[in-house]
C-alpha positions, 0 to 999 in steps of 0.5 A: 641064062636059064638060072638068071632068068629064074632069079629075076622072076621069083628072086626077092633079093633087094626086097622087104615084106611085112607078114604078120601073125608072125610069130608061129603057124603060116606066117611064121612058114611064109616068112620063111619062104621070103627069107629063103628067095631073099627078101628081108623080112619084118615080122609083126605080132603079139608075143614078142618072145616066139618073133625074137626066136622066129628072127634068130631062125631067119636071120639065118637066111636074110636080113629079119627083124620084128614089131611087137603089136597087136592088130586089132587095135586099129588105131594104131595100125599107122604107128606099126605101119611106121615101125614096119617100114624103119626096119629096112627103110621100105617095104614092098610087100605085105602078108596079111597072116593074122587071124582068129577062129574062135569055134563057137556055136552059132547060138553062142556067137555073141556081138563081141566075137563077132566084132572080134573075128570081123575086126582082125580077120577082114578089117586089119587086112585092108586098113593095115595094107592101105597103110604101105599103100603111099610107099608102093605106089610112089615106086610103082611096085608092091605085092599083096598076099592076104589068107583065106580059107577052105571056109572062104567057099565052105561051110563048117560046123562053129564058124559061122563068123570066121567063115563070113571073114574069109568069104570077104577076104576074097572079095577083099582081094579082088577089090583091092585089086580093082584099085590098087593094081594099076599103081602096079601093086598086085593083091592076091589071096592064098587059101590053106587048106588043113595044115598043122598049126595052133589055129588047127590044133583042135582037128590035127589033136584028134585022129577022126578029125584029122583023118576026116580032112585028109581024105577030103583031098583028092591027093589023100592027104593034110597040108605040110607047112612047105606046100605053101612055098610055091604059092607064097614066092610066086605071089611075092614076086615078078613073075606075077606081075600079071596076076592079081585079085585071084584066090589060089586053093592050096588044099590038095584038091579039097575045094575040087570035090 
């Protein structure tokens, strides 16, 4: 009883979702974490031979299949939105894992990179989640996982633009929330904290830094990629019908001190 009951919570047969920034780093991790509860997953992103590998792999654990697109192209996010939902017919759950940090100094932020970091860390998450919006709410379920980030809450050197992307992707979620969720489409954010992947490989590349982040924690340590399955399968499925525009801190206490 105790085990059936668990498969109806968190249990993602049946399902399918969309993540994207794919191809490597946490969305390739949360893919994964899909897969494993059973979920069909369609993985988008720009290098085409990184998501036929990263499908091979899940494959190994559901039904997987992939979009080569590149979502800062905002015109195009219907078509994508379109060739997502082919794959398996409907889609019921998207994770909105794309994104840059360009590091630059604040005196060498220029309007392009500006433009650039806004447009695919803020803007694609909600134009591209609104593309699904008409399917999940005709069958009055759907679920939405967006990235934050420590700098959602907290200043770093070199990411003044970045930081100012992930602050709005929490107001993002509780706004998507505010209007989504009575469709019965939940929209939640989960915030990394350090974890070792291309977007982090400047701080874990140099021990200073990557000791400097693990004794930030109160837990004593850096992220492992399987930190975040708990929260990725939580937010993905029933047992979180009652939970949404809220921001989860999976930093091992970073944000606590």
């Amino acid at each position: 009883m105790k085990a059936k009951l668990l498969e109806q919570k968190f249990g993602l047969a049946d399902r399918t979702f969309v993540v994207t920034g794919a191809s490597s780093g946490i969305g390739r991790a949360m893919a994964g974490f899909l897969a494993e509860a059973g979920a069909n997953v369609v993985l988008v992103a720009r290098r085409k031979q990184e998501l036929e590998s990263a499908c091979i792999e899940i494959e190994k654990l559901s039904q997987c299949g992939y979009v080569v697109a590149d979502l800062q192209d905002r015109g195009n996010l219907e078509q994508v939105a379109t060739a997502c939902t082919e794959a398996f017919g409907t889609v019921d759950g998207l994770i909105n894992a794309a994104g840059i940090n360009l590091r630059q100094p604040t005196d060498q932020v220029s309007l392009e990179s500006w433009d650039k970091t806004l447009n695919i860390n803020l803007a694609t998450p909600f134009f591209f989640s609104r593309c699904f919006l008409e399917g999940m709410r005709a069958r009055g379920y759907g679920r939405i996982i967006n990235i934050a980030s420590l700098q959602s809450a907290r200043a770093f050197p070199n990411g003044l633009p970045y930081g100012a992307s992930k602050a709005g992707i929490c107001q993002l979620t509780r706004a998507m929330s505010e209007a989504w969720s009575k469709f019965g489409i939940t929209c939640n954010a989960i915030a990394p904290g350090f974890f070792p992947t291309e977007l982090t490989g400047p701080v874990f590349s140099n021990s200073d830094t990557r000791d400097w982040a693990a004794n930030q924690t109160t837990i004593g340590r850096n992220g492992e990629l399987d930190d975040l399955f708990g929260a990725t399968v939580l937010f993905a499925s029933p047992a979180s019908s009652f939970i949404t525009g809220q921001t989860l801190y999976v930093d091992g206490g970073f944000t606590a001190k």
